[in-house]
Structure formats: C-alpha cells, structure tokens
C-alpha positions as CSV (number, residue, x, y, z in Angstrom):
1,X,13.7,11.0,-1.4
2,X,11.4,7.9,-0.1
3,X,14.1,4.5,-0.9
4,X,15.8,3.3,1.6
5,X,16.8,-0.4,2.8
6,X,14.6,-1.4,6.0
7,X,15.4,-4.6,7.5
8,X,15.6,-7.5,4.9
9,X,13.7,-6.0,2.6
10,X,14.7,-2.6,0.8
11,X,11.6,-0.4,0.7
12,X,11.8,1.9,-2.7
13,X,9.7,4.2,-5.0
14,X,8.3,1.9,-7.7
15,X,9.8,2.3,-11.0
16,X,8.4,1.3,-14.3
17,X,10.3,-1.6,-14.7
18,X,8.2,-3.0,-11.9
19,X,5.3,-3.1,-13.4
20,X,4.8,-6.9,-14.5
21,X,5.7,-7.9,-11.2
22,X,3.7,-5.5,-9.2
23,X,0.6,-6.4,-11.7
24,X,1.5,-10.2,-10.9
25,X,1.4,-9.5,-7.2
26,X,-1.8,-7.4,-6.8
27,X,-3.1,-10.0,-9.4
28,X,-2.3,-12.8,-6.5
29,X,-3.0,-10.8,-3.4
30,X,-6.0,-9.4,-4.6
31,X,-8.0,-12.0,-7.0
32,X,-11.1,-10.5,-6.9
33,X,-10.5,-7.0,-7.9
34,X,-13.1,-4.5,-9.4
35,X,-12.4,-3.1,-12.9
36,X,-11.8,0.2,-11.2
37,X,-9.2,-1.7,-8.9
38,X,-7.5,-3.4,-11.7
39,X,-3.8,-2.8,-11.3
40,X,-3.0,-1.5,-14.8
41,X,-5.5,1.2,-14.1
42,X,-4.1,1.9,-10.5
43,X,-0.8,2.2,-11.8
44,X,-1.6,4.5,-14.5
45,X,-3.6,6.9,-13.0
46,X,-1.6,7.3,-9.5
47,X,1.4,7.9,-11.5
48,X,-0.6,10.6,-13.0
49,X,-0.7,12.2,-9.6
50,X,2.4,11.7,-8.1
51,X,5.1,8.7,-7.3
52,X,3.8,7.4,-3.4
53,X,4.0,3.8,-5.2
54,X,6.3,2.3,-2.8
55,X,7.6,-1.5,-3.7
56,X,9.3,-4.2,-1.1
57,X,11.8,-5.9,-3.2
58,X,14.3,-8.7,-2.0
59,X,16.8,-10.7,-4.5
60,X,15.6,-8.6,-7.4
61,X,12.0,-9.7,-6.8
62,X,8.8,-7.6,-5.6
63,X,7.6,-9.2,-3.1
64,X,5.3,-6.3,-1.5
65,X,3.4,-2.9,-2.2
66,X,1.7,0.2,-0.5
67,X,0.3,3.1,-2.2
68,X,0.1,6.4,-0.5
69,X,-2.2,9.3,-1.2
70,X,-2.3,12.7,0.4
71,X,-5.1,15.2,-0.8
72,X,-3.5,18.2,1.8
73,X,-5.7,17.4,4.4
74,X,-5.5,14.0,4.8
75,X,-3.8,10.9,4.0
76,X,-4.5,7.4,2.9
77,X,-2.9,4.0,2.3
78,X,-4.5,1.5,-0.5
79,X,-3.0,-1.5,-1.9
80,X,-0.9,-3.0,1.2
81,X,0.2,-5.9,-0.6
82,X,2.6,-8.8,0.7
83,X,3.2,-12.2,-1.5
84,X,1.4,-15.0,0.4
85,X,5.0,-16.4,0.8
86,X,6.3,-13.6,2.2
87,X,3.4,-12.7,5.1
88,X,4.0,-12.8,8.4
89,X,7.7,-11.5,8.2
90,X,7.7,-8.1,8.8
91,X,7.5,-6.7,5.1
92,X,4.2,-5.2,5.3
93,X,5.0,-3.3,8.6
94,X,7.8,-2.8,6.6
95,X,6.0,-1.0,3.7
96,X,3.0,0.8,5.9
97,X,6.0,2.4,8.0
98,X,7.6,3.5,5.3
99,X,4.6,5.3,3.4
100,X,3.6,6.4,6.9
101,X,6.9,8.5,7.1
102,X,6.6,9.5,3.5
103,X,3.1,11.1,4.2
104,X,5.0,13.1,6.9
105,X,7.2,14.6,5.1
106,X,4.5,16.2,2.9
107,X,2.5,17.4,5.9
108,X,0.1,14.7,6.6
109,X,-1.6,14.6,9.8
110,X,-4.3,12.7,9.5
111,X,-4.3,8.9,7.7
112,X,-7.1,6.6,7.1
113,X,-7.4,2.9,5.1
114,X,-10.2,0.9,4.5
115,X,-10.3,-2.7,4.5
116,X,-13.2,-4.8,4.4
117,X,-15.1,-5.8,7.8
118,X,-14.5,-9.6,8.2
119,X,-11.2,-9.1,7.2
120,X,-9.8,-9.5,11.0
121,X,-6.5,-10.4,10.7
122,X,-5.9,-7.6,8.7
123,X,-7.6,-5.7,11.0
124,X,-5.5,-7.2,14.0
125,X,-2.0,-6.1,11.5
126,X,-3.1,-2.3,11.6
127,X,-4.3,-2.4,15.1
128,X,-0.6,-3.8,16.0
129,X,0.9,-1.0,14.1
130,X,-0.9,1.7,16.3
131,X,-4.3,2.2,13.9
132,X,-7.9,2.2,15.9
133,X,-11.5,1.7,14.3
134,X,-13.2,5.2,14.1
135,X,-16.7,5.0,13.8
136,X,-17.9,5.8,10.8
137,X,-19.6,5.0,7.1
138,X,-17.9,4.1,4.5
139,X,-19.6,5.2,1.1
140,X,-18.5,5.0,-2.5
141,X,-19.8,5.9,-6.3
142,X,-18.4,4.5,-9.3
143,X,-18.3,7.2,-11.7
C-alpha cells in the first residue's frame, strides 16, 4: 500500500527483517536517546499500533527511517533518520514525502514534528520541504 521506489532510494514499509539495521541506524543518528526513545522500544510498541514504519533502503542496506503516526485528528512524523553518509542527498525528503502522502491516504490533515530548538539545520530541512514554526509549547510526561 505505502512501498514504492522514489528516486535512488526505494522508500518501503519496514519489515522485521530490518530490525538490526534500523536499531544500528537510530543507534548512530540518534546517540543520545532516552530509555523511552530507545529503538527496540519504538519498534515494538509502534508496531503494536499499526505499520507507518517506513525504511530507505539502497543495495540491500537501510540507510534511512521515518515513523508516522495519525491519532484521526492529526498527524505526526518522529524518527527522520538518514545515515551520516548518506545526508544531504535527497533520502530524507525522500522518506518525509513519502510518510507525508501515506498520512493522506488515511485522512490526515493536519501534521506536526518536533525537533529540538538549536537544531537549525534541521530546522532549515523542514522549512525547505514546506513546514513553518507555529508558536507554541511543547510539554511532555514520562509515564
């Protein structure tokens, strides 16, 4: 329903043969994760909910990730992950265009992401892909 090739990199559901690599990439992208971001968790308990983990894979290899959530009001993108090797080359536009048209066809309207404030260059990524700042507080409780 959601895997198709996109430019050199074929965008696809992840499957559960992925899951050493996708564990080794957010491992590298994201070094400092909390215990309630660690990937084995992630995995686990989005697959619980439904499939929106979407891989980049090139020569048999993972190179990317975006995970996609839609409550039925509005939808989100976590985990937009591209090897450091890999940046810069289109994958991750790749992969946030992909969920983005995913989260359409399940009636999403409405999609927010959070990243952290001095991260600008990621900021400047999701700007150039059509997302703005809203003003607003982010809050959170670890349950």
């Amino acid at each position: 329903m959601w895997s198709k090739p996109i430019g050199m990199a074929e965008i696809r559901l992840f499957d559960h043969s992925d899951r050493a690599a996708l564990i080794d990439l957010w491992e590298t992208v994201f070094p400092d994760a909390t215990d309630h971001n660690a990937p084995e968790k992630v995995i686990d308990e989005k697959l619980r909910f439904d499939g929106m983990i979407f891989v980049a894979e090139v020569d048999n290899r993972i190179i990317g990730s975006c995970i996609a959530g839609y409550d039925g009001h509005r939808g989100w993108l976590y985990a937009v992950a591209v090897s450091p090797t890999n940046r810069r080359s289109g994958v991750g536009k790749q992969l946030v265009l992909h969920a983005i048209d995913a989260l359409r066809q399940v009636g999403c309207a409405k999609l927010n992401l959070q990243i952290r404030a001095d991260n600008i260059a990621v900021a400047e990524f999701y700007r150039s892909i059509g997302f703005d700042v809203e003003e607003r507080m982010s809050m959170g409780m670890h349950l």
